[in-house]
N, C-alpha and C positions, 0 to 999 in steps of 0.2 A: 623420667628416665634420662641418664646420662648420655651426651652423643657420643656415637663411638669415634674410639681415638683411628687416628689412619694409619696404616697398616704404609710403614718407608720402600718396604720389600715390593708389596704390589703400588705403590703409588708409583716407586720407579721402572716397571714397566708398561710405557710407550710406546716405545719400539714393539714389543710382543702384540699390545692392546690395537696399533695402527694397523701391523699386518693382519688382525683377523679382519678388520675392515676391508681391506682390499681384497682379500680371499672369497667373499661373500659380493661384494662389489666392488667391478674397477673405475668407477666414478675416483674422482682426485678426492681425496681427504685432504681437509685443508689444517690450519696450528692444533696445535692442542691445549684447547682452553682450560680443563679442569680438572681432576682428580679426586674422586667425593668418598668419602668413606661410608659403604651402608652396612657394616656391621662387623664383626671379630675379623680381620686380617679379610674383609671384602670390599673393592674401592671400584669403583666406575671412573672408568677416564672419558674426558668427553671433548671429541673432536669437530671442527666446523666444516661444515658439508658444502661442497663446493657444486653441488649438480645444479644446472638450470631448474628455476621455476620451485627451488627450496630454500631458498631465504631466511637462513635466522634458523633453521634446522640442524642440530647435530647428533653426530655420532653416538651413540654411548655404547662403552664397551665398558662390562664389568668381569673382571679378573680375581681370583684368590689362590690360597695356598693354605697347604692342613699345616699343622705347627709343627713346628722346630724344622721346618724345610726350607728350604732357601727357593724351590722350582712354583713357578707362578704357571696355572691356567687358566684358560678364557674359559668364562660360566656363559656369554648370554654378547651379543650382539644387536644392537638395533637402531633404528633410526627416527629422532624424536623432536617435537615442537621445542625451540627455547621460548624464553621468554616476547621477544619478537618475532616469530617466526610469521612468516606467509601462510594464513590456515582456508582452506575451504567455507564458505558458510554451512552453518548448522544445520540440521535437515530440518525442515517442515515438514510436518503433513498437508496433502493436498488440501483438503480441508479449512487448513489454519492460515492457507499462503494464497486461497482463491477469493480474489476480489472483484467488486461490481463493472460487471464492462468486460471478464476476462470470458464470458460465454461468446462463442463466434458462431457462424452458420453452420449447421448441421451438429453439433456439441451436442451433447447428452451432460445434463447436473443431475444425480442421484440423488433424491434428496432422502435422510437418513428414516427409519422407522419412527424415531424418539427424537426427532425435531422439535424443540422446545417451542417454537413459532407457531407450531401447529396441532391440531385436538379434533379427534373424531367428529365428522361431519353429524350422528345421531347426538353427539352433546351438544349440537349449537355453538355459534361463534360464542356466546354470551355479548352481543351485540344484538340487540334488543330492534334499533329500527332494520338491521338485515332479517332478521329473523325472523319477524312476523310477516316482512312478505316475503321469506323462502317457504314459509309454513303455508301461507293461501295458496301458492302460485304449485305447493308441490314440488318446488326443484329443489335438491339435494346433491352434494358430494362427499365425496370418502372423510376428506380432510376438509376444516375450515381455521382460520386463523384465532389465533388461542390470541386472549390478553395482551399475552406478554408479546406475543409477537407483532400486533397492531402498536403497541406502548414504543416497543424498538423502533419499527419503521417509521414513528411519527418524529423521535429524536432524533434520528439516521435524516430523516427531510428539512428537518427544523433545522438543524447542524450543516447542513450540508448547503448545493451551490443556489438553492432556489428558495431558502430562507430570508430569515430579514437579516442576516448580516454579509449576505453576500455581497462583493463588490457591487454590483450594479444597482442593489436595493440599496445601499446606504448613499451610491452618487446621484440615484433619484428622488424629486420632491419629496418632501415629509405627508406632505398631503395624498401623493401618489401610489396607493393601498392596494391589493389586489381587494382587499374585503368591497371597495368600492367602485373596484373597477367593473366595467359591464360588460369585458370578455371573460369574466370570471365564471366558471364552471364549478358549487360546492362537490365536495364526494356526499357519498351515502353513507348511511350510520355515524358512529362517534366522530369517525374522522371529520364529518361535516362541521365539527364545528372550529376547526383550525386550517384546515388543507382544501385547497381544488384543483382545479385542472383549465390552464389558461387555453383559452381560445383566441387568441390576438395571431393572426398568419404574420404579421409581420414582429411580433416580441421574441424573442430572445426564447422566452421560455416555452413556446408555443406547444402543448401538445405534453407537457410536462406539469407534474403534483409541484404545486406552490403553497407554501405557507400562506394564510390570510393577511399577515402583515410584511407581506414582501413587497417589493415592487419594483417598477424600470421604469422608465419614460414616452413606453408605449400606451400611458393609463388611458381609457378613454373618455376622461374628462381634464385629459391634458388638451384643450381645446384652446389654436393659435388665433387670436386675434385677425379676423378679417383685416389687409392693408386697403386701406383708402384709394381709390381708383383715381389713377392722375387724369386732370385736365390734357384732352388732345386739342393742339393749340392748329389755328386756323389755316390751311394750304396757302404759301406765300407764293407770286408769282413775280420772277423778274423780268420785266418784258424791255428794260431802259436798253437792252440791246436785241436789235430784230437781222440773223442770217439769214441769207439771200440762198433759196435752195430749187437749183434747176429743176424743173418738171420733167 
């Protein structure tokens, strides 16, 4: 399609196109940037909007005329994003924008019906070492962790601050392993065999799911070298001078 041609009649009113602005709001209108043709003798003028806190927003006011008339009117008013304009962020959903750490005291998390993380407690985790002692022992819940949801939280841990790339695991010895260390705590089922749970009061991680090949400096076969007990050197007495002290 061809673009339409601009309409001189209504491009030259300005003047008409600025007062309907001011009519609708007395916010200042600032120059007037443009003039756009959107179709047979229809042209939007577009003016820079001068309000606080709209930056880069303008005007548009679009104006026409039936043919062979010379009298221009205003179709349509409004106030629009340019291309720089100052915009609000996007909206999220709660959901999509809620992250780990944003639960505080007393919060309620709903968790969804169709939680992919999660699979009726009668189906079994399909975690084989949970399962056969939830099965002896009797204990059961509603929901238990599906696959995919154990598979998530293991790259979510792995990835994250208490894996093996986290700063303090890569500025601690090579040899200093949680898998070897003996405040190591494994988990239960699958996870046992990459994750546990450090017991060291004084590490960093203390109380926190560790990768097996993580580490810090707290390992405890980080073991200091006893230092060599110095020579205590003989009590000197100098007696070459004797004060005279009244009774």
């Amino acid at each position: 399609m061809r673009s339409a041609k601009l309409d001189q009649v209504c491009a030259a009113a300005v003047d008409l196109a600025r007062s309907a602005v001011t009519e609708v709001d007395a916010a200042e209108v600032g120059a007037h940037l443009d003039a756009v043709a959107e179709g047979e003798r229809l042209v939007t003028h577009y003016f820079a909007c001068e309000m606080p806190g709209y930056r880069g927003w303008r005007w548009a006011v679009t104006v026409t005329r039936v043919s062979r008339s010379k009298h221009v009117t205003v179709c349509d008013t409004v106030l629009l994003p340019g291309p720089d304009a100052l915009l609000a962020p996007g909206w999220v959903p709660w959901q999509d924008r809620l992250q780990p750490g944003d639960l505080g005291v007393g919060d309620l998390l709903l968790t969804p019906a169709d939680d992919d993380r999660l699979v009726p407690g009668y189906t079994l985790s399909d975690d084989p070492a949970v399962d056969d002692v939830a099965w002896e022992l009797g204990l059961g819940r509603p929901r238990v962790m599906s696959k995919e949801g154990r598979e998530e939280t293991a790259q979510r841990w792995y990835d994250g601050d208490h894996g093996p790339d986290a700063a303090i695991s890569t500025a601690a010895p090579s040899a200093a392993r949680c898998v070897s260390c003996g405040f190591y705590l494994p988990l239960a089922g699958s996870l046992r065999q990459s994750f546990g749970v450090c017991g060291n009061m004084f590490a960093p991680d203390d109380g926190r799911a560790v990768s097996s090949d993580h580490g810090c400096g707290a390992h405890s076969e980080a073991l200091a070298e006893s230092a060599s007990p110095a020579d205590e050197l003989p009590t000197v007495y100098d007696d070459g001078e004797v004060e005279s002290v009244d009774d």
